[in-house]
C-alpha positions in Angstrom: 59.2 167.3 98.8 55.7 166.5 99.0 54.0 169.1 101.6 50.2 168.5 101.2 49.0 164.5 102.2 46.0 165.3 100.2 48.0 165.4 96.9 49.4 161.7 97.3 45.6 161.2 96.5 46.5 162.4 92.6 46.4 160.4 89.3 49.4 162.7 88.6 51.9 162.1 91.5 51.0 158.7 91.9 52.5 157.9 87.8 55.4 159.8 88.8 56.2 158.1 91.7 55.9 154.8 89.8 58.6 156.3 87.3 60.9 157.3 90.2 60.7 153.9 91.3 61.7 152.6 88.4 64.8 155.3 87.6 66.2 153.6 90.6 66.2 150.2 89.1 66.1 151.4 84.9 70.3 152.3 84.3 71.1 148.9 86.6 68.5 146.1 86.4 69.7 144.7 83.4 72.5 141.8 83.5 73.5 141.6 79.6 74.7 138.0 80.2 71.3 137.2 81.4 68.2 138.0 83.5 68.4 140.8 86.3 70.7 142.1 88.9 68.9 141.6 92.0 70.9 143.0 95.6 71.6 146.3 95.6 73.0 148.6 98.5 71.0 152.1 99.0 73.0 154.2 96.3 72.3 151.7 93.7 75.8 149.6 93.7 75.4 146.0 93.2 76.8 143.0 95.8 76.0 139.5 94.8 75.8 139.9 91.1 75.5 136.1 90.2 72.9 135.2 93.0 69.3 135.1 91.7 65.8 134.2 93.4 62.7 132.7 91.4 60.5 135.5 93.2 62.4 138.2 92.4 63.3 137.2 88.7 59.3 137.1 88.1 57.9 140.3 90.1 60.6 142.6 88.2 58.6 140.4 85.5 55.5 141.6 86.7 57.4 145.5 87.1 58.0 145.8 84.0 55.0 144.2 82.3 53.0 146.1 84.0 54.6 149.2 83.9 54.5 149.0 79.7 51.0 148.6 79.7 49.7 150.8 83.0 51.9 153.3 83.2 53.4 154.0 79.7 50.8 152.2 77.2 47.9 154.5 78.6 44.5 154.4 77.1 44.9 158.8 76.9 46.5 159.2 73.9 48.3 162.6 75.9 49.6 159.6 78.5 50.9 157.4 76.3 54.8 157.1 76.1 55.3 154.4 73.0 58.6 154.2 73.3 59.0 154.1 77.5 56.4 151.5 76.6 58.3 149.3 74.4 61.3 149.9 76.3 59.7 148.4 79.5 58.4 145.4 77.4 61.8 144.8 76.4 62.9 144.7 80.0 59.7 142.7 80.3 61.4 140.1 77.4 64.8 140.2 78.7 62.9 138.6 82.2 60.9 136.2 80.9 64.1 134.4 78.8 65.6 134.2 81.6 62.9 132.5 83.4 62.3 130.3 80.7 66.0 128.9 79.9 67.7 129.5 83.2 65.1 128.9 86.2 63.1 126.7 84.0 64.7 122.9 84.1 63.2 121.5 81.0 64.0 117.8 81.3 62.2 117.9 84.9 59.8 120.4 84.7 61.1 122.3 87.1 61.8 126.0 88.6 65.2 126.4 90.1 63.9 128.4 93.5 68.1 130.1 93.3 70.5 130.2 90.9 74.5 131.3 91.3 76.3 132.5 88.3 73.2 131.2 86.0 73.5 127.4 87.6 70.8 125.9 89.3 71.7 126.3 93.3 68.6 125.3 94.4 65.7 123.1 93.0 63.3 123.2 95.7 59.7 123.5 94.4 58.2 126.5 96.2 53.9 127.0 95.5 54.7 130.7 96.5 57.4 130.9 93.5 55.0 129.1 91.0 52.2 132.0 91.9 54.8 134.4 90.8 55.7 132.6 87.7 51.9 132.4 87.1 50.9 136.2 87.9 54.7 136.9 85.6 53.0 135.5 82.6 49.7 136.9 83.0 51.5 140.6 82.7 53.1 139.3 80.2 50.0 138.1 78.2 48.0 141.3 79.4 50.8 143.9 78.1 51.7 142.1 74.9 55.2 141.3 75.8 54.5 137.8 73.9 52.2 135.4 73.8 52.2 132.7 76.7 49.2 131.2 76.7 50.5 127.6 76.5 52.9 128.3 79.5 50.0 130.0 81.4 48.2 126.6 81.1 51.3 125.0 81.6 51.9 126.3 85.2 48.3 126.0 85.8 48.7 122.0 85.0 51.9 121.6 87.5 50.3 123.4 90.1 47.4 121.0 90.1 50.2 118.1 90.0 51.9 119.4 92.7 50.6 121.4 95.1 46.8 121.7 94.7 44.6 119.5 97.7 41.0 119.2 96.2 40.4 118.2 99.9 41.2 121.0 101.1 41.0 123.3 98.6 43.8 124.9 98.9 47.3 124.6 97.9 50.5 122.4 99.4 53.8 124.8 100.3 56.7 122.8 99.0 58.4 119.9 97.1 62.1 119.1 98.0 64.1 118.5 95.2 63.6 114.6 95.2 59.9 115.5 95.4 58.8 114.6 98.5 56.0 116.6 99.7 56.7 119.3 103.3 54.2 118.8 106.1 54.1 122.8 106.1 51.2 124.1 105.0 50.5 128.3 105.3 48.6 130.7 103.7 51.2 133.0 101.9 51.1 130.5 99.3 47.8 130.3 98.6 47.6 134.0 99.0 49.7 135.0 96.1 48.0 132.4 94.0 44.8 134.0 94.7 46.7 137.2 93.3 47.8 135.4 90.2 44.8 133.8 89.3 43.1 137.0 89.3 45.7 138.1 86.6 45.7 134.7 84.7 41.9 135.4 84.7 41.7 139.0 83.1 44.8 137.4 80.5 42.5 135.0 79.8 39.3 135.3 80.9 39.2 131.8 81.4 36.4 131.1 83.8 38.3 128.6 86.0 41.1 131.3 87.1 38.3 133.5 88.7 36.2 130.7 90.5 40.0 129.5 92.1 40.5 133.2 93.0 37.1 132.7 94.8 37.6 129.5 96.3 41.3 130.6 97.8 40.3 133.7 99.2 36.9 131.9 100.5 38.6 129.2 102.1 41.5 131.5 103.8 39.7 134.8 104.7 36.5 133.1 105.9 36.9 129.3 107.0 40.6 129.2 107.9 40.4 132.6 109.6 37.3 132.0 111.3 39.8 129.2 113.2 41.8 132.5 114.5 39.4 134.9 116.0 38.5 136.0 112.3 42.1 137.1 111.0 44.4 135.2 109.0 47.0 133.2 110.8 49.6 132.1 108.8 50.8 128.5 109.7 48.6 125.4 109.6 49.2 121.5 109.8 48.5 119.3 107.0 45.7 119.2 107.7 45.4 122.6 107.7 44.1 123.3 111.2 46.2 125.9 113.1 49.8 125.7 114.0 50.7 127.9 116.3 54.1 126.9 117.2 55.6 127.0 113.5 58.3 129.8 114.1 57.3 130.9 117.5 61.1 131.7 118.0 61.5 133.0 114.7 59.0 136.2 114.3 61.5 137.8 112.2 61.5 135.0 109.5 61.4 136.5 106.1 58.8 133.9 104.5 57.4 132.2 107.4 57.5 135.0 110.6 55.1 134.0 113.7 52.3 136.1 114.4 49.4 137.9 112.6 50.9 139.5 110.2 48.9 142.9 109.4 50.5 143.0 106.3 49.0 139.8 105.1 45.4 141.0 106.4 45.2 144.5 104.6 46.9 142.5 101.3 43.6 140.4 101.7 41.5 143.0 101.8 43.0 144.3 98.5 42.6 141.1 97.0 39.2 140.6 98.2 38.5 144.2 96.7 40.2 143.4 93.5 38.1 140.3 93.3 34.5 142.4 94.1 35.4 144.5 90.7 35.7 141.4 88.4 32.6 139.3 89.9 31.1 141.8 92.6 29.7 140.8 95.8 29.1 142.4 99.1 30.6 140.2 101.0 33.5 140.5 100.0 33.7 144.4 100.1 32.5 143.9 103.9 35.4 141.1 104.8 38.0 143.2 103.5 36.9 146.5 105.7 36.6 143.6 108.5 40.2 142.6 107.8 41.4 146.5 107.3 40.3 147.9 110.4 41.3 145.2 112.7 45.0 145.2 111.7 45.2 148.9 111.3 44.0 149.3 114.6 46.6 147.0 116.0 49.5 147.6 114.4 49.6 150.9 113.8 52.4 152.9 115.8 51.0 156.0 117.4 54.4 157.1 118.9 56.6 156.7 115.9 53.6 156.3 112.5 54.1 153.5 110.5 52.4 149.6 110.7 54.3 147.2 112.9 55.6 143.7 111.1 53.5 141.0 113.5 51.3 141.0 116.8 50.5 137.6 118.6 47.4 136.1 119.1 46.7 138.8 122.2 47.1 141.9 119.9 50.5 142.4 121.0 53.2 143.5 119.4 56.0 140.5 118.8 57.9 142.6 116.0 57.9 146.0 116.1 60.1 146.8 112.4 58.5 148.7 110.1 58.7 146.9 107.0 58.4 148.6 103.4 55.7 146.1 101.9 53.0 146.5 105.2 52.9 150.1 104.8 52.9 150.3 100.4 50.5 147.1 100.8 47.8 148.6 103.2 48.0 152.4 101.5 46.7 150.0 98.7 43.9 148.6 100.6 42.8 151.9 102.2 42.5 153.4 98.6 40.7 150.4 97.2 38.2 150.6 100.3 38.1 154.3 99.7 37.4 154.0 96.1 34.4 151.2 96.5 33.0 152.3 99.4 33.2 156.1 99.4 34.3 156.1 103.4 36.2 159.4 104.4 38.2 157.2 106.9 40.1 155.7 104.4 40.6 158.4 102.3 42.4 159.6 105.7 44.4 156.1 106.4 45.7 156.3 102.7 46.9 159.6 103.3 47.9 159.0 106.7 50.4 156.0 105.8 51.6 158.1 102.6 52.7 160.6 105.1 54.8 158.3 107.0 56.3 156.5 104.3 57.4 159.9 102.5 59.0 161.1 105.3 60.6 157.6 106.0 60.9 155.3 103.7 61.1 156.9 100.3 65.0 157.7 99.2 64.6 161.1 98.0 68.5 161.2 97.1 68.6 157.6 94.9 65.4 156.7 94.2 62.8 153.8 95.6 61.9 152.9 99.0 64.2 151.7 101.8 63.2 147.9 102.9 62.8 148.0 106.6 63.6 150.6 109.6 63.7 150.1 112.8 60.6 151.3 115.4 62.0 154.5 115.7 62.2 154.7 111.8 65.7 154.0 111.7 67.4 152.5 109.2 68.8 148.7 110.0 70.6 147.8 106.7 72.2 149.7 103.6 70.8 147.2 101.5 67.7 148.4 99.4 66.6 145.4 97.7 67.9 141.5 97.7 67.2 138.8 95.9 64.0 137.1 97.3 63.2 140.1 99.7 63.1 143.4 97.6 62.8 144.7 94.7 60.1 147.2 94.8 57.4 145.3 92.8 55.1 145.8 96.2 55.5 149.4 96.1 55.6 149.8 92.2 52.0 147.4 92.3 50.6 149.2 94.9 50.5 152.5 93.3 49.5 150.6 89.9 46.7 149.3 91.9 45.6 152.3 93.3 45.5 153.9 89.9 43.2 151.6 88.3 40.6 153.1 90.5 40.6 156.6 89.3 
């Protein structure tokens, strides 16, 4: 076991993390018949092997795409793995067919959001699924799996069809399956498509994918969170101006939870970071520390370690879970910020939440990270990863992320 915090800081055990994460998921992921086995209890055993989720289907996409370029396809000749790398753009293949004949409805142009036993269970058209689908064949273009260019432009056309509000500039949340457009508008959404477009962009380097990036994370991190005291709430109107009942009673709600989330501001600041490297500007480098510091100062738990899951509009804690993605999510941010700006404090916050989640959330005994404990750190479910929740792509592109900076 790991014994020195300033070693989680290393080129060297962050790749070998990445591959541990992936021996969890490597011998089992694979559903000949189809696509990828998605719900699995701690030990690795499967429960619902026909039930499938759009997100999930295209972030073990994104895994595995990435994964075949970052981690095994290395530019150092003495880090390259061909074959680990072809093997994990064959996993990367196996995905993406399934995306494109079963979640795909050709004759409406469509994403099934879940599928039982391979059939469409649910056609609801969610903008937080199609940012997936986009960022899934941006990995896919960037590692070689195959060449997607026409479905990149593809999902870029129905996303302006569907969801896109000039007026706004930002994006709608969801079409119901007759599509009629929700009166819900949030920011998740528009977060992850800032994400994707980032990718699309350095797939393509098609100019338009970068200024969106820089619209989205404009209009949420600066004009919609300067209706919030300067963080990012996460439910608006449709006119998106704040909604601060949406979920009050649910703060626990796996997409839509009340609250600041601090998971959501440190993921920003990553973003914003991420964005600074392709078309650099101060600004952004200072909003992101902006965003960092406020939630880590908030949420983090000085009894037990760890990041908290929401706080309301007070600074108070409304759910105090620890939650795997907060904590892989902000060690990302704390590296980026430590890596652009050189600050010693985040060089200590990095190491600080590796520490924690070492001790607590890594499975030394099957491999990947455990989803969510309770304050205390203990455990509240046996079940590692589920379709639409888990399936370590936030912990796996975390540590990708960080690398990218050494």
């Amino acid at each position: 076991m790991q014994s020195q915090t300033t070693e989680f800081y290393q080129a060297g055990f962050i790749r070998q993390h990445c591959r541990d994460i992936l021996g969890f998921y490597d011998p089992r992921v694979i559903d000949p018949a189809g696509g990828y086995f998605q719900n699995y209890y701690d030990d690795g055993s499967l429960f619902a092997p026909g039930f499938r989720q759009l997100v999930s289907s295209t972030r073990l996409i994104v895994n595995y795409a990435r994964a075949s370029r970052e981690l095994a396809g290395h530019d150092d000749p003495l880090l390259a793995e061909p074959l680990l790398a072809e093997k994990y753009r064959a996993y990367a293949r196996h995905g993406l067919q399934y995306l494109e004949h079963c979640h795909f409805q050709r004759d409406s142009q469509t994403y099934a959001w879940t599928l039982q036993g391979h059939q469409v269970q649910s056609n609801t058209q969610q903008a937080y699924g199609y940012a997936f689908v986009l960022l899934a064949y941006a990995h896919v273009q960037l590692a070689a799996v195959a060449d997607v260019s026409s479905q990149l432009q593809q999902t870029w056309d129905l996303l302006e069809q569907r969801f896109w509000q000039p007026e706004y500039g930002l994006y709608a949340d969801e079409l119901s399956s007759d599509g009629v457009l929700s009166s819900y508008r949030g920011q998740n959404a528009n977060m992850h498509l800032c994400e994707a477009m980032l990718a699309a962009y350095q797939a393509t380097r098609q100019s338009r994918y970068l200024q969106r990036a820089q619209l989205l994370a404009h209009n949420i991190t600066g004009r919609q969170a300067a209706l919030s005291g300067g963080q990012v709430w996460e439910h608006y109107t449709p006119q998106f101006q704040l909604d601060l009942e949406y979920n009050k009673n649910d703060p626990k709600n796996l997409y839509r939870p009340w609250g600041f989330q601090p998971g959501h501001q440190t993921e920003w600041a990553k973003l914003l970071l991420q964005l600074h490297r392709l078309a650099p500007d101060p600004a952004l480098v200072s909003r992101a520390a902006e965003l960092f510091d406020r939630a880590f100062a908030l949420a983090w738990d000085h009894e037990h370690g760890g990041l908290v899951y929401g706080y309301d509009l007070n600074g108070q804690w409304c759910d105090d879970d620890k939650y795997f993605w907060v904590q892989a999510e902000s060690m990302a941010a704390a590296a980026l910020l430590f890596q652009t700006t050189a600050e010693p404090k985040y060089l200590a916050q990095y190491n600080q939440l590796w520490a924690y989640c070492w001790a607590h959330f890594v499975d030394h005994q099957h491999g990947a990270w455990f989803r969510v404990l309770g304050r205390q750190n203990q455990k509240l479910s046996n079940e590692k990863s589920s379709a639409g929740a888990k399936c370590d792509y936030h912990t796996l592109c975390a540590c990708l992320d960080v690398l990218t900076g050494f």
